[in-house]
C-alpha positions as CSV (number, residue, x, y, z in Angstrom):
1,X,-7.0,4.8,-6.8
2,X,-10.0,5.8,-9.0
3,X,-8.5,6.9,-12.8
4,X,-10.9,9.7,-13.8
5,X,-10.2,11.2,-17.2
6,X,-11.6,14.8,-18.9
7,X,-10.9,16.2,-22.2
8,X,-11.3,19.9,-23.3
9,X,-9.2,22.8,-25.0
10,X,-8.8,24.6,-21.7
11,X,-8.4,27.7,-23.6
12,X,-7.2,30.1,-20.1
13,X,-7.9,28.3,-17.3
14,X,-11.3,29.3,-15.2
15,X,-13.4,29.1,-12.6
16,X,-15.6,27.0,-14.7
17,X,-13.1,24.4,-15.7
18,X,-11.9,24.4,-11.7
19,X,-15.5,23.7,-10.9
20,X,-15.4,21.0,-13.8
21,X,-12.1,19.0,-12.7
22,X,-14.2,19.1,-8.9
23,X,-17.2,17.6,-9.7
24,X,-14.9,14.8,-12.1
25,X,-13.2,14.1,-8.4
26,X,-16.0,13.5,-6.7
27,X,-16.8,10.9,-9.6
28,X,-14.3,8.4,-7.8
29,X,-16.3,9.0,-4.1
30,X,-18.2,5.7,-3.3
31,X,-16.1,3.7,-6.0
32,X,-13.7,0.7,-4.4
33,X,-10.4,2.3,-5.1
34,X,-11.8,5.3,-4.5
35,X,-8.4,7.8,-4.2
36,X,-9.6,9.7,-7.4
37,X,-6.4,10.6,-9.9
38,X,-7.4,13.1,-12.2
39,X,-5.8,13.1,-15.8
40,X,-6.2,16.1,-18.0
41,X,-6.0,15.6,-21.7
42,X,-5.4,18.9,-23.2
43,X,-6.6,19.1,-26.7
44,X,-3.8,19.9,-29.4
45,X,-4.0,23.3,-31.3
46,X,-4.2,21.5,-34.3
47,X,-7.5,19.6,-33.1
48,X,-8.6,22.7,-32.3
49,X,-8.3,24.2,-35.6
50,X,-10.2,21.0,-37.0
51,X,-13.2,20.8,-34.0
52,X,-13.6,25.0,-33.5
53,X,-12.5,26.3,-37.1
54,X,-9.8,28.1,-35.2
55,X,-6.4,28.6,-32.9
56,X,-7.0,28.6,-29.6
57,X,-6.2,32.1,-27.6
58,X,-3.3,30.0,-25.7
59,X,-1.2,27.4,-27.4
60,X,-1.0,23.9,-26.6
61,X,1.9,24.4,-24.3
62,X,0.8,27.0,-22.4
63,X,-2.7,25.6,-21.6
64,X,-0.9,22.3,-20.9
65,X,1.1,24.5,-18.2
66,X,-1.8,25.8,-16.7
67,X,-3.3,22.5,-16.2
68,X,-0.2,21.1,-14.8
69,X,0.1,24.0,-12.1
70,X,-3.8,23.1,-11.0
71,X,-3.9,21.6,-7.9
72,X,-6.8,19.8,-8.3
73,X,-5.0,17.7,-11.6
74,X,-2.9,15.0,-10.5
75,X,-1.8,14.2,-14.6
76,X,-1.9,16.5,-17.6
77,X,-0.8,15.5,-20.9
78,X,-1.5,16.8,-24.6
79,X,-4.1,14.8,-27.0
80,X,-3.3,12.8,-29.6
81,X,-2.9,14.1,-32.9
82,X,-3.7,11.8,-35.8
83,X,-7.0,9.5,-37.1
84,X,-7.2,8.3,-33.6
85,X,-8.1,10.4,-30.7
86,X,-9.3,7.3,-28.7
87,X,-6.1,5.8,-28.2
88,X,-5.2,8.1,-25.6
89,X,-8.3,6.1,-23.7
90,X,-6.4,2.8,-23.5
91,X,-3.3,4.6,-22.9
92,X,-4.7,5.8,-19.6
93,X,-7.1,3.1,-18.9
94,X,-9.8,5.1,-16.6
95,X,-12.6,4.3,-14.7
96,X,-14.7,7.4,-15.0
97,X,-14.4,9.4,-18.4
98,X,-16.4,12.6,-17.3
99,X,-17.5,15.0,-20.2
100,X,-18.0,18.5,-19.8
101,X,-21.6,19.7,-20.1
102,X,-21.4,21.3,-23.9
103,X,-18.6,19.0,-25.0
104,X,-19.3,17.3,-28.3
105,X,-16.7,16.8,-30.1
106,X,-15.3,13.1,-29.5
107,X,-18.1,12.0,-27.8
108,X,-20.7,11.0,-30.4
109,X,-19.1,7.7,-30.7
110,X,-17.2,7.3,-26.7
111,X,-19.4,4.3,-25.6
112,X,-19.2,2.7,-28.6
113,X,-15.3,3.2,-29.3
114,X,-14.5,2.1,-25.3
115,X,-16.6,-1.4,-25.9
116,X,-14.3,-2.0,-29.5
117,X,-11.6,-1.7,-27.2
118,X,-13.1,-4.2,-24.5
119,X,-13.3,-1.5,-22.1
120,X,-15.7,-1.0,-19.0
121,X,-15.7,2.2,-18.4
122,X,-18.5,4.5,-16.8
123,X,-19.1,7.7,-19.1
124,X,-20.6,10.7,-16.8
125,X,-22.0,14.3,-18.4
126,X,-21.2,16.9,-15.9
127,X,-22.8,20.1,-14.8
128,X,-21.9,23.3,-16.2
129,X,-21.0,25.9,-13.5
130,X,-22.6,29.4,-14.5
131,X,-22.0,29.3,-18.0
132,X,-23.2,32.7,-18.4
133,X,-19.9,34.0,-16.6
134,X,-17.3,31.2,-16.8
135,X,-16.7,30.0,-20.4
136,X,-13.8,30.4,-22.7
137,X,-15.7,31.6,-25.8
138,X,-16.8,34.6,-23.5
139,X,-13.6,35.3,-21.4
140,X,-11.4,35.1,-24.6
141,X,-13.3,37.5,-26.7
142,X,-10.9,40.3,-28.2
């Protein structure tokens, strides 16, 4: 089994973020335990308000639900709240962390972070799926 890890708000689950948790499966093809087991760490609301200067449409819960009922997601879980939102990293111990194509938040200092913690694990940027269409700031507009 290949451990492939994503991080994001998931702020009403998408067509985008379906495409996203796809192309993180196919991360595990070719690799020597190759079964990929996606985990989904949803990002607490009060990361949010820190990271996006606001509440989420959906709260933590119900984005967690949605996660959990995706098909494609074999784990879902909630972030860590606190100083250290790395820790949920060596909690899961991946092989693959894949990062979504305009994710910045948490990842300025990812490779550096996962070799403190004596890690080996491959970071991969994915492909945004017609971002134009399918992103939360555009579907959640009131």
């Amino acid at each position: 089994m290949t451990k492939v890890l994503v991080f994001g708000t998931f702020d009403g689950l998408h067509e985008g973020h379906k495409n996203f948790f796809k192309q993180a499966l196919r991360q595990a093809q070719g690799k020597p335990k190759n079964r990929p087991y996606l985990i989904v760490v949803v990002g607490r609301d009060s990361t949010i308000v820190k990271t996006k200067g606001r509440l989420p449409k959906f709260n933590e819960q119900e984005r967690l639900k949605a996660i959990q009922d995706s098909k494609l997601v074999s784990e879902a879980r909630l972030g860590n709240e606190g100083s250290n939102p790395y820790k949920v990293i060596k909690e899961v111990m991946p092989d693959v962390i894949c990062l979504g194509y305009d994710q910045t938040h948490f990842t300025e200092k990812l490779t550096e972070k996962i070799k403190e913690m004596g890690m080996n694990v491959q970071i991969k940027r994915l492909e945004p799926f017609e971002p134009e269409k399918y992103h939360s700031s555009l579907l959640n507009k009131t």
